[in-house]
N, C-alpha and C positions, 0 to 999 in steps of 0.2 A: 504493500500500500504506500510506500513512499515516494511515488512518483505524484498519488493526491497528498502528499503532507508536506509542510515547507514548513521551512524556521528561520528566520527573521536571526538571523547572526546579530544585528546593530542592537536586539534587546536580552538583557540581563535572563542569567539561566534563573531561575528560583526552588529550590529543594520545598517538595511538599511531605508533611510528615503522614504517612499511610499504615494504616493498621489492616495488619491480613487475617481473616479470620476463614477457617475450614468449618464446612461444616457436614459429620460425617457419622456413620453408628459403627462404622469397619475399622476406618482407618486412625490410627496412633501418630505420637511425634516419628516416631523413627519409619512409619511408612507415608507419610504425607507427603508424596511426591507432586502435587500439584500444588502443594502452600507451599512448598521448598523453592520449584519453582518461580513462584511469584515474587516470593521473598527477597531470591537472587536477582528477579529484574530487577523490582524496583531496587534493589542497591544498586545494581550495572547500572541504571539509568541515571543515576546521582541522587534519587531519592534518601528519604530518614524511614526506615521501618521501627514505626512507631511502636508498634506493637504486635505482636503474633497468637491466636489463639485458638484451640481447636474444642469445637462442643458437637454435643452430640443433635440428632434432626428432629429436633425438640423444641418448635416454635416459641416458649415461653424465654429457654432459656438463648434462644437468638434474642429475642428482643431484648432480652437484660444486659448482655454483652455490646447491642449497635446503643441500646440506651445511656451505659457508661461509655462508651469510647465517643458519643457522640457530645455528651457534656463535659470530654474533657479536651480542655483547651489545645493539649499536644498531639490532637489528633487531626490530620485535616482532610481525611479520605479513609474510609473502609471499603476496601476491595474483600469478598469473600467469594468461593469456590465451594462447588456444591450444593443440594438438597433440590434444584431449579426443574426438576424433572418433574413429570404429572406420576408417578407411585406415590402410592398413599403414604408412604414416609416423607418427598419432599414436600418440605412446607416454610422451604426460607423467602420463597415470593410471598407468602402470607405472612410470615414473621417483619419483611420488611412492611411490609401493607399498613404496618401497625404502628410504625414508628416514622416513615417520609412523611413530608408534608410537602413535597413537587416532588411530582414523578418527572423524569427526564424520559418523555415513550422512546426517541429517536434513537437511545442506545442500545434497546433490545432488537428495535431492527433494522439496527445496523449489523449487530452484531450475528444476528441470524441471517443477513444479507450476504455477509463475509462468510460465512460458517457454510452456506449453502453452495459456495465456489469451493467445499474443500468435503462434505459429507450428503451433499445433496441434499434430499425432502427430509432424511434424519432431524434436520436444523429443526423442525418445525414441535420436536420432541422439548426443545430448549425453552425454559421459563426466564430467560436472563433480564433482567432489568435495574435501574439505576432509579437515583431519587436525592433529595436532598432533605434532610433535617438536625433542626439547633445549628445552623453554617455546612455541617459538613456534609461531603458529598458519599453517596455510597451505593455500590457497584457490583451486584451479583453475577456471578458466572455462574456456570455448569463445574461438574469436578475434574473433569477430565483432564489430563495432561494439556492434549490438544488445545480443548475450549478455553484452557488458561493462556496458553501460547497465543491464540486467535487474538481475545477480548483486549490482554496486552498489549499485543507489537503490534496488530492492527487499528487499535480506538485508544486506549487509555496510554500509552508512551506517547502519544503526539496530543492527545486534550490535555494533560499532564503536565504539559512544557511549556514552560512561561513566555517562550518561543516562539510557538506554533502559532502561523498565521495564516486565515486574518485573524481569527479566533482562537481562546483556548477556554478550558475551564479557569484555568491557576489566575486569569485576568479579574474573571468575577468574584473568585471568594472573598475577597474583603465586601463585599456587599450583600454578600449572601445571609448574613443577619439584620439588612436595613429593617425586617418588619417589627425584631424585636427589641428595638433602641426604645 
């Protein structure tokens, strides 16, 4: 995709502090190879990995995790992996349901746009969606290795970059609490 993404060299990079959260009833720290992966972008990419944390597909306890990292100040993104599927176990599109207050639609299908140049109609299996609450922004994938690699290098390393133009995400957050002044 980076022949659509440009960065703007004459403005300042900006490190955003992202908190990665799994979410999963199988997988462990020593097997979470798609929160490993994320992890490792966002440091490759010059990001702060704010925080790392893996719970179980347990809607109450999603929302207690995006509810603390979202009130706290050294967080400025949760990106989380997993639960996004229609089986009765995922329910982190319901879990975030509960806690956004602006859905971002454009990022799930985007991201199912991209995902369907790489898995076909499968994409359509994906619940991935974005939002914003209390400032910070926050970004469900699928678990898969893949859908991590996708959602990253193609959408969120270039919205991510203070860079990215004409637009990015990193340009808005400071206003992304104007309602609550």
């Amino acid at each position: 995709m980076s022949g659509m993404s440009r960065l703007d060299l004459s403005r300042p990079f900006l490190p955003v502090r992202i908190a990665v959260l799994t979410v999963s009833d199988s997988r462990t720290a020593a097997s979470d190879t798609s929160g490993d992966i994320l992890a490792g972008r966002v440091a490759a990419a010059g990001h702060v990995l704010a925080d790392r944390a893996l719970v179980p597909d347990d809607a109450d306890v999603i929302v207690e995790r995006l509810r603390v990292w979202t009130l706290d100040p050294e967080v400025d993104v949760v990106v989380s992996t997993g639960g996004t599927g229609v089986t009765g176990r995922d329910v982190t599109p319901e879990a975030f349901d509960r806690v956004v207050e602006k859905r971002i639609e454009g990022f799930g299908e985007l991201f199912r746009m991209l995902s369907y140049a790489k898995i076909g109609t499968s994409t359509i299996q994906s619940r991935a969606l974005a939002g914003v609450a209390n400032g910070t922004y926050l970004f469900a994938l699928p678990g898969s290795t893949g859908a991590v690699r996708d959602g990253w290098d193609d959408i969120l390393v270039w919205q991510l970059d203070s860079r990215h133009a004409p637009c990015n995400f990193v340009e808005l957050m400071p206003r992304l609490r104007e309602h609550m002044r």
